[in-house]
VEXDREN-903879 format. One record per residue: residue in three letters; x, y, z of N, C-alpha, C in turn. Coordinates in pm, 1 decimal, always signed. Atoms other than C-alpha are relative to their C-alpha. Example, Ala and Ser with C-alpha at 12.3 -4.5 7.8 and 13.67 -1.06 7.14 Angstrom:
   migu       n.c1       n.c2       n.c3      ca.c1      ca.c2      ca.c3       c.c1       c.c2       c.c3
    ala      +89.0     -119.0       +0.0    +1230.0     -450.0     +780.0      +90.0     +120.0       +0.0
    ser      -82.0     -119.0       -6.0    +1367.0     -106.0     +714.0      -77.0     +109.0      +73.0
//
This chain:
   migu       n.c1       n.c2       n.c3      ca.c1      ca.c2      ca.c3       c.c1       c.c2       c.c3
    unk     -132.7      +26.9      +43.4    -2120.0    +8752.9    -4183.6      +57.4     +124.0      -70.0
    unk      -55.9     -118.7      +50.1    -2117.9    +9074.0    -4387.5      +60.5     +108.8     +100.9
    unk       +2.2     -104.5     -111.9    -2078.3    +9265.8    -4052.9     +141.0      -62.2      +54.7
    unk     -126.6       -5.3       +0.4    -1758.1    +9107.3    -4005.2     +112.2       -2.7      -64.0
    unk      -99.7       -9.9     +154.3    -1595.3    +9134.8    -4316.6      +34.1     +173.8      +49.5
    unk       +2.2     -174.3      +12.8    -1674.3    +9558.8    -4284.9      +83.9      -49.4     +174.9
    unk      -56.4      -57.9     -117.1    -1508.8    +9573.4    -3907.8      +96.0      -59.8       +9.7
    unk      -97.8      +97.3      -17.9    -1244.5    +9345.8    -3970.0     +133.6      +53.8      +11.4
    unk     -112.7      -62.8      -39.6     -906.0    +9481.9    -3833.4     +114.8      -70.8      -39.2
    unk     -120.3       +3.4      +45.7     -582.7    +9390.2    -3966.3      +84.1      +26.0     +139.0
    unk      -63.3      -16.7     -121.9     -383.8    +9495.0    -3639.9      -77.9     -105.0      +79.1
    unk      +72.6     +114.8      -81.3     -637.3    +9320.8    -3441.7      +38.2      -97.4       +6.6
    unk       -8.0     +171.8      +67.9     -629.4    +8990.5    -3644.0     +165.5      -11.7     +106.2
    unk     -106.9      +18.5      -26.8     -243.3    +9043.8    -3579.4      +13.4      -56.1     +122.8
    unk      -80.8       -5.3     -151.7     -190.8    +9107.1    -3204.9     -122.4     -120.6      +68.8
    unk      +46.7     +108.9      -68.4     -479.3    +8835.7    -3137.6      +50.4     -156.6      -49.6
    unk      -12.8     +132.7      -12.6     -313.9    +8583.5    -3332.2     +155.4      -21.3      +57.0
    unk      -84.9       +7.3      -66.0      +19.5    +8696.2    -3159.1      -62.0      -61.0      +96.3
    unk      +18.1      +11.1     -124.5     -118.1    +8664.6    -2837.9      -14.9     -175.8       +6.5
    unk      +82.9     +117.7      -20.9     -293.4    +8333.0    -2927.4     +168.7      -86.8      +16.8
    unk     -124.1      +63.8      +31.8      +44.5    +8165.9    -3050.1     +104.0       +7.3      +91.4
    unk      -80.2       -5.8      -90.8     +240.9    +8308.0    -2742.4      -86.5      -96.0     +113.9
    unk      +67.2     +100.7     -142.2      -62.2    +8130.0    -2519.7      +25.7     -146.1      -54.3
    unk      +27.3      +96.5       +4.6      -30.4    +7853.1    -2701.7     +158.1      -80.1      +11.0
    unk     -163.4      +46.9      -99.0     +394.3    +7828.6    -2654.9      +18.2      -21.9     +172.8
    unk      -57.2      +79.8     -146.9     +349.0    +7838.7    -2303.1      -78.9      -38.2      +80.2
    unk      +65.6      +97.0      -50.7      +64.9    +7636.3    -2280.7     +111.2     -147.2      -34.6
    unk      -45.4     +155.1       +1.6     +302.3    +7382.0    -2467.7     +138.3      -70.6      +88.0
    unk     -135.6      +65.7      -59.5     +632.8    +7425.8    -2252.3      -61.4      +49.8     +167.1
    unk      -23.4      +17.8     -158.3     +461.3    +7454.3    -1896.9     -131.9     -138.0      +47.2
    unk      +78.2      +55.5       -1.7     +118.1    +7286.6    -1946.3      -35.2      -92.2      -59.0
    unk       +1.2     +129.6      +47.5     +121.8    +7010.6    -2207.2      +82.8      -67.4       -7.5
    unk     -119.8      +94.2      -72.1     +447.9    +6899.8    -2117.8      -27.5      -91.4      +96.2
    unk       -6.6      +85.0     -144.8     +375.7    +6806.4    -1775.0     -138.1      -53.7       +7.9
    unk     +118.1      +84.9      +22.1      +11.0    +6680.8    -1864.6      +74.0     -162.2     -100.6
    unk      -69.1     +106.1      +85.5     +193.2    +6472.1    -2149.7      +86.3      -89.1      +60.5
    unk      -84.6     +114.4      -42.2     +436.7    +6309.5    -1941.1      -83.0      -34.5     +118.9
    unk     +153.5      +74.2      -71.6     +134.4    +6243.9    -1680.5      -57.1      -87.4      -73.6
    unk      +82.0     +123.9     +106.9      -40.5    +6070.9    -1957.6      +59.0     -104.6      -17.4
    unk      -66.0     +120.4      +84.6     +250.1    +5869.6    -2106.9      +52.7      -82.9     +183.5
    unk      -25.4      +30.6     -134.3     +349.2    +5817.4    -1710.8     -106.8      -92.6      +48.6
    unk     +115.5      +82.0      -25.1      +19.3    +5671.0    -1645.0      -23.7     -135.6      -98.5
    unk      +25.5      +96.8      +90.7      +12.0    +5504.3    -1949.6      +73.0     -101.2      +13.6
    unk     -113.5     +131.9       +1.2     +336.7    +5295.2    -1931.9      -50.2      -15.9     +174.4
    unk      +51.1      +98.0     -126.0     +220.4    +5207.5    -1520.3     -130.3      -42.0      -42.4
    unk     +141.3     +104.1      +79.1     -114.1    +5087.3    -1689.3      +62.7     -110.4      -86.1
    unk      -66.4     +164.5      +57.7     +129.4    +4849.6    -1914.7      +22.2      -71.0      +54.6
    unk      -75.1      +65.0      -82.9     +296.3    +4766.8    -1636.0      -76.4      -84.1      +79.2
    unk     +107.6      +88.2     -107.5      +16.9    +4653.5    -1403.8      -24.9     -102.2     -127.5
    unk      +44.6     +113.9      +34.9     -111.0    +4482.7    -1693.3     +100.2     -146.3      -28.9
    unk      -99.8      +80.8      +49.4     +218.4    +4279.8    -1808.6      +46.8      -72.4     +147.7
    unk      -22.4      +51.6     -149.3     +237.5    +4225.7    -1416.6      -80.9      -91.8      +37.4
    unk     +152.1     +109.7      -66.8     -105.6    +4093.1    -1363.4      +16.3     -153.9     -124.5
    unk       -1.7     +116.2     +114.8      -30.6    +3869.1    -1749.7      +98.0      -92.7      +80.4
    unk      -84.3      +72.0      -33.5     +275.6    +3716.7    -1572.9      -10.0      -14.0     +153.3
    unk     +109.1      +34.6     -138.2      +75.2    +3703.8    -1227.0      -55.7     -139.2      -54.2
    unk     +113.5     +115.8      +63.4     -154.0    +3488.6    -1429.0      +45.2      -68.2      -33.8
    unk      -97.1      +77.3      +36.1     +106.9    +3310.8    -1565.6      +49.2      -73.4      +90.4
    unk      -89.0      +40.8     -135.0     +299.8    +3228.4    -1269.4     -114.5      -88.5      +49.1
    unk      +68.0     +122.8      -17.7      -24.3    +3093.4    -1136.7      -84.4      -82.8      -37.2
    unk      +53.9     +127.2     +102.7     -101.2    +2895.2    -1399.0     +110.0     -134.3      +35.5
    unk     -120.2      +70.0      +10.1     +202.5    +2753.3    -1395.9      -36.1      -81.5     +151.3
    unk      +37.9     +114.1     -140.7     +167.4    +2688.5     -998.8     -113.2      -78.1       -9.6
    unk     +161.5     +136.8      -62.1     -182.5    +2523.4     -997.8      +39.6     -124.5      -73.2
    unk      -72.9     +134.2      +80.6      +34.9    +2313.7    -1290.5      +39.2      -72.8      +90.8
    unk      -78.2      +25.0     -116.9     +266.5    +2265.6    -1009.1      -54.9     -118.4      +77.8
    unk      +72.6      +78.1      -88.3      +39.0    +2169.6     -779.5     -121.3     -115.2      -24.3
    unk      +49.9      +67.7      +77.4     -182.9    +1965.9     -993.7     +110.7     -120.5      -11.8
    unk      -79.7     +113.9       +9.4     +108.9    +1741.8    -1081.5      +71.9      -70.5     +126.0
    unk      -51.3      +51.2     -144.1     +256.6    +1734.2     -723.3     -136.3     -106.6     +108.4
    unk      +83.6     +144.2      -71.5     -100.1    +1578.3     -602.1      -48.0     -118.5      -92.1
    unk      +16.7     +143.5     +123.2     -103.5    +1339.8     -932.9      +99.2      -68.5     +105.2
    unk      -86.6      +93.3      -23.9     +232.8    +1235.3     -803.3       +0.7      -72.7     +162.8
    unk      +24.6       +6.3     -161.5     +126.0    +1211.5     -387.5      -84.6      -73.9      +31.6
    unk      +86.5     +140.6       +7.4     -179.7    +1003.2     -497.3      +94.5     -141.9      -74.1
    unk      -47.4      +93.8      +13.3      +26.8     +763.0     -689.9     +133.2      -50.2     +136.4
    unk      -36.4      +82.2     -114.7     +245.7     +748.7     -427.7      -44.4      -61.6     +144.5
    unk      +70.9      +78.3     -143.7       +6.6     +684.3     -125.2      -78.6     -119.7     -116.3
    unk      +23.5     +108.8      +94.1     -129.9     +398.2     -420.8      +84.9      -36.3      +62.1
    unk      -80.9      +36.9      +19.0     +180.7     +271.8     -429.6      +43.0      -67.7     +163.5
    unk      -22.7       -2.2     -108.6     +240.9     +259.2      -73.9     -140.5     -103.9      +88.3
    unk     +125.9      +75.7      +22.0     -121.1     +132.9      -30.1       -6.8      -98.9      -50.3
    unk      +39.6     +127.8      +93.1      -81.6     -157.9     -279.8      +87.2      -95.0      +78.4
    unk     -113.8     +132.5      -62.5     +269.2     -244.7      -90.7      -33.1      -45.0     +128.7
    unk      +48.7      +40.1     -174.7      +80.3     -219.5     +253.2      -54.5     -133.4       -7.3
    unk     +124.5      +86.5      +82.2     -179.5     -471.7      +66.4     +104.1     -146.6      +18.5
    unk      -72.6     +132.4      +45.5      +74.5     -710.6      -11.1      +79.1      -59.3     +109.8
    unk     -114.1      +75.1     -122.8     +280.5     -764.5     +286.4      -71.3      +11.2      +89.2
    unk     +115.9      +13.7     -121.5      -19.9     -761.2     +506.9      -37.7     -174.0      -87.7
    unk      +90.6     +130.1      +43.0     -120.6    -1045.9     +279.3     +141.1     -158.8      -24.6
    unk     -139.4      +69.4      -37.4     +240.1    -1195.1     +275.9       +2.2      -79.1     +179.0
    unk      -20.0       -6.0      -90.3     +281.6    -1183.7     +637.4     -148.4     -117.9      +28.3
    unk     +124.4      +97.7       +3.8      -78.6    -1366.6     +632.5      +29.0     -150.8      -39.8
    unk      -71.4     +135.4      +36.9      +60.0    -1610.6     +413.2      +94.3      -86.2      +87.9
    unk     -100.7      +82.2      -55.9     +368.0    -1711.6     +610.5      -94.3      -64.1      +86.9
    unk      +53.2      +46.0      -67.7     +160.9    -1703.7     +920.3     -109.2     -119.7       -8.0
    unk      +60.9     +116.8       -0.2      -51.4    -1956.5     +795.3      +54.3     -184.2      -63.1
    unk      -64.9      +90.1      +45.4     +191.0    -2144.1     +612.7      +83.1      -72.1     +160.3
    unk      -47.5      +62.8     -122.4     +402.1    -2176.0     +952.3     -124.0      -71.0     +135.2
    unk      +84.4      +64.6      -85.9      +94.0    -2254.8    +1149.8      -38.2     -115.1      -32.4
    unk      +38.8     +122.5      +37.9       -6.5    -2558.5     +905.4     +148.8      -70.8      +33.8
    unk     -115.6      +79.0      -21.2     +378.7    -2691.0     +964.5      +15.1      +14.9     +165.3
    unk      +22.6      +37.9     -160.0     +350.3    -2677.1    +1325.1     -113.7      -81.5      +51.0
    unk      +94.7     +122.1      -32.2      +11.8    -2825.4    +1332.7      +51.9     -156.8      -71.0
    unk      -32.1     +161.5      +84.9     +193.7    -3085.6    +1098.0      +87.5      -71.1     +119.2
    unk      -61.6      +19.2      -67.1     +471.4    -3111.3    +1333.0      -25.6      -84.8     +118.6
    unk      +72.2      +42.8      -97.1     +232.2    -3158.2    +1648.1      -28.3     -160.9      -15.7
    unk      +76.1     +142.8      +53.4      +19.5    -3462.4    +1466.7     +112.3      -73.4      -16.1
    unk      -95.8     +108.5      +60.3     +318.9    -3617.0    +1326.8      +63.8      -50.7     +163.2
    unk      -82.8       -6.0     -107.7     +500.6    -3605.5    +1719.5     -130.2      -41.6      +73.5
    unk     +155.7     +120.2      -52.7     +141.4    -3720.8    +1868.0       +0.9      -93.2      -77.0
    unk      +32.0     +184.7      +88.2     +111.0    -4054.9    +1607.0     +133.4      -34.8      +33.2
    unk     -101.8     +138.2      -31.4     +462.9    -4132.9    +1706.1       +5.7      -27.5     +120.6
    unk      +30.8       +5.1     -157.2     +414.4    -4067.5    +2059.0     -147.7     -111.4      +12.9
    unk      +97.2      +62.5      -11.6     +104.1    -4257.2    +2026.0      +27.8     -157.6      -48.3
    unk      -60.8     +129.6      +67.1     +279.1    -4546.9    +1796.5      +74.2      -57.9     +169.8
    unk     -115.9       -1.9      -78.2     +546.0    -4528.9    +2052.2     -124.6     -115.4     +155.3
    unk      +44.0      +49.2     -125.5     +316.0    -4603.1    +2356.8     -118.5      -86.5      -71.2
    unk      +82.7     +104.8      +88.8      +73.3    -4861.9    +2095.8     +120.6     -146.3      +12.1
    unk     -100.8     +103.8      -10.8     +403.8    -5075.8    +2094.1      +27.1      -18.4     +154.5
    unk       +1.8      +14.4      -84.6     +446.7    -5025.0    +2421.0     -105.0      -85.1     +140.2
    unk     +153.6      +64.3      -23.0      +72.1    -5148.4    +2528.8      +37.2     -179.5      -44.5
    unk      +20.0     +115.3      +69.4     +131.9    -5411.1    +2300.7      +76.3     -105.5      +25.6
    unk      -87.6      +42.1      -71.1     +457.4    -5524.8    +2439.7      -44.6      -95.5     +124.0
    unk      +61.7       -9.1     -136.6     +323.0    -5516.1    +2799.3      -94.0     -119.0      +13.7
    unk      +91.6     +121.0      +45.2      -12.0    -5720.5    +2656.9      +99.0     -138.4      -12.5
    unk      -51.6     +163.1      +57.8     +211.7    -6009.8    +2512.8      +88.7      -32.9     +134.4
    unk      -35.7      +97.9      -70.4     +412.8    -6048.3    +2801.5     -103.7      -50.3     +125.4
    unk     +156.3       -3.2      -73.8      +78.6    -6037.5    +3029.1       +1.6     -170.8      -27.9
    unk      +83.3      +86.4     +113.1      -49.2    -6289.0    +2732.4     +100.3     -141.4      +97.4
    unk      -96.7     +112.8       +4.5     +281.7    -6522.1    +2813.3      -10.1      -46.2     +124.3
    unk      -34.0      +35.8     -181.3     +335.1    -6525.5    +3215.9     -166.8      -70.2       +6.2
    unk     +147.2      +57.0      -11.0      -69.7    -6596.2    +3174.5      -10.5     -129.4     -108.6
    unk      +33.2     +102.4      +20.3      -27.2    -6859.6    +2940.3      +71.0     -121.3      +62.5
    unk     -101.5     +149.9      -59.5     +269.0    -7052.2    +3104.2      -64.6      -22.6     +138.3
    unk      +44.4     +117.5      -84.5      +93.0    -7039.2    +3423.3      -95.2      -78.7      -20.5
    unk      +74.4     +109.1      +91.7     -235.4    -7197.0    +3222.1      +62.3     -132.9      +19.9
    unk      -84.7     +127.2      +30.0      +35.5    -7418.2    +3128.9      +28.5      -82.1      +89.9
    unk      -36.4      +58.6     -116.3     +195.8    -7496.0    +3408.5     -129.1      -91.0      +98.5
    unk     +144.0      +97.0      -92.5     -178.9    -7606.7    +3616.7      -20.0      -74.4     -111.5
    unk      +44.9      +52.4     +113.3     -261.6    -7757.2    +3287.4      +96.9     -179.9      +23.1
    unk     -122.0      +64.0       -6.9      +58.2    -7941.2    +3265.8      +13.5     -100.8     +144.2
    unk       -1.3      +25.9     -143.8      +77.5    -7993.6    +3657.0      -92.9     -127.2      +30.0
    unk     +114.1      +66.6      +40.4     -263.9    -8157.1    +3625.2       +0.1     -129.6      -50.4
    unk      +29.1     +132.7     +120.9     -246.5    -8372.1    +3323.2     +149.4      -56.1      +60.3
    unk      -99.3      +64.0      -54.9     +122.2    -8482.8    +3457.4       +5.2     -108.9     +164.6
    unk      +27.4      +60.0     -207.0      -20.8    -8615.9    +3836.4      -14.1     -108.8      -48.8
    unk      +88.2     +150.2      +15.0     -184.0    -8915.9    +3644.7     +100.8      -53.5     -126.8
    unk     -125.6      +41.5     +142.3      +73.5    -9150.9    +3419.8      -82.1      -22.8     -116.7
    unk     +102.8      +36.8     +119.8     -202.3    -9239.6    +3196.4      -36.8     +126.4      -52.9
    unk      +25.1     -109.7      +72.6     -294.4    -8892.4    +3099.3      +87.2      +63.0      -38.4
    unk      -96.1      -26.9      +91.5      +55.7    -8861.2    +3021.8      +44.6      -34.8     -100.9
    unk      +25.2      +59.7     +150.5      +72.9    -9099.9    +2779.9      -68.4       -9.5      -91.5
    unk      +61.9      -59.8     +106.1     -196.5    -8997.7    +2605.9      +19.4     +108.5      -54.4
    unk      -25.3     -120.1      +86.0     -123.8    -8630.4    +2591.6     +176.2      -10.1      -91.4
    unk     -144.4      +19.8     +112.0     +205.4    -8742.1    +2448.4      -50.5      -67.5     -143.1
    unk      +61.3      +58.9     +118.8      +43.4    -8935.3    +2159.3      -67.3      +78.9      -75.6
    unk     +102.8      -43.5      +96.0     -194.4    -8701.7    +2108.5      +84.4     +148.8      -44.4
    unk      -78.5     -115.9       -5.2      +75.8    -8449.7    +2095.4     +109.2       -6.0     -117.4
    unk      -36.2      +50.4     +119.2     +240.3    -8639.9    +1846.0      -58.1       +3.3      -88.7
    unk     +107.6      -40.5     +120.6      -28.5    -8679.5    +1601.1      -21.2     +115.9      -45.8
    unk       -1.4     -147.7      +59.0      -73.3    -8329.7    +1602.5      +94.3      +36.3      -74.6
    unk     -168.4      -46.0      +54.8     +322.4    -8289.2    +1469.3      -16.0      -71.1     -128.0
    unk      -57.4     +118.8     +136.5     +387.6    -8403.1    +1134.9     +158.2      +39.2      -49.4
    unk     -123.1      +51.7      +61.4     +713.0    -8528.5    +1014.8      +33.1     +154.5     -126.0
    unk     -102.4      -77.4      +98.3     +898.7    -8279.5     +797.5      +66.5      -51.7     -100.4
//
């Protein structure tokens, strides 16, 4: 250190710390200028991507929200749609069985009168059968017991007795 104290130049010192101070002006107006606005250039498109990618991320947050609530609302409506299928399948069931028991009612009721109908009719038919078959009875009966006068005067007596007075 003593060895540069003794050779130490005064001019020297000078024109090297000229020199230095002129390298270091036009290091600052050709070379850290245009590094510096490289840097801050880079720097603000590094904000940018990131404030791009934050509201990227954002955005599809927001959509999967979106879409999250759009298939909440697509299941309740195939539900919904589903419950009403449910019901008017089970409606439509209903009538159909309701109108099928009133037609089978219909049927039965229109068979027992159709059946009444031709029961009176039978029955009709029978009694006059019953009648033309008892008057002719009657009639040989009658025919018969009338040939002989004596068996007329009995069945008159006894035809009487049977009668009572009123």
């Amino acid at each position: 250190m003593e060895k540069l104290l003794e050779e130490f130049s005064l001019g020297l010192f000078v024109w090297q710390t000229l020199l230095f101070v002129g390298l270091l002006l036009l290091l600052k107006k050709y070379a850290w200028g245009p590094i510096l606005s490289a840097v801050n250039e880079r720097e603000e498109g590094i904000k940018n991507a990131l404030s791009a990618a934050d509201n990227a991320k954002k955005e599809m947050e927001n959509l999967q929200a979106d879409n999250q609530k759009l298939l909440k609302e697509a299941r309740a409506e195939r539900e919904a749609m589903l419950k009403e299928a449910r019901e008017l399948k089970n409606k439509m069931i209903d009538d159909a069985k309701v109108e099928a028991k009133d037609q089978a009612n219909k049927l039965v009721a229109q068979a027992q009168a159709a059946i009444e109908t031709e029961k009176k009719a039978a029955i009709a038919d029978l009694k006059a059968q019953v009648a033309d078959l008892s008057i002719s009875i009657a009639e040989k009966v009658l025919g018969e017991e009338l040939s002989n006068k004596g068996k007329q005067e009995k069945l008159v007596e006894s035809m009487l007795d049977d009668t009572s007075l009123n």
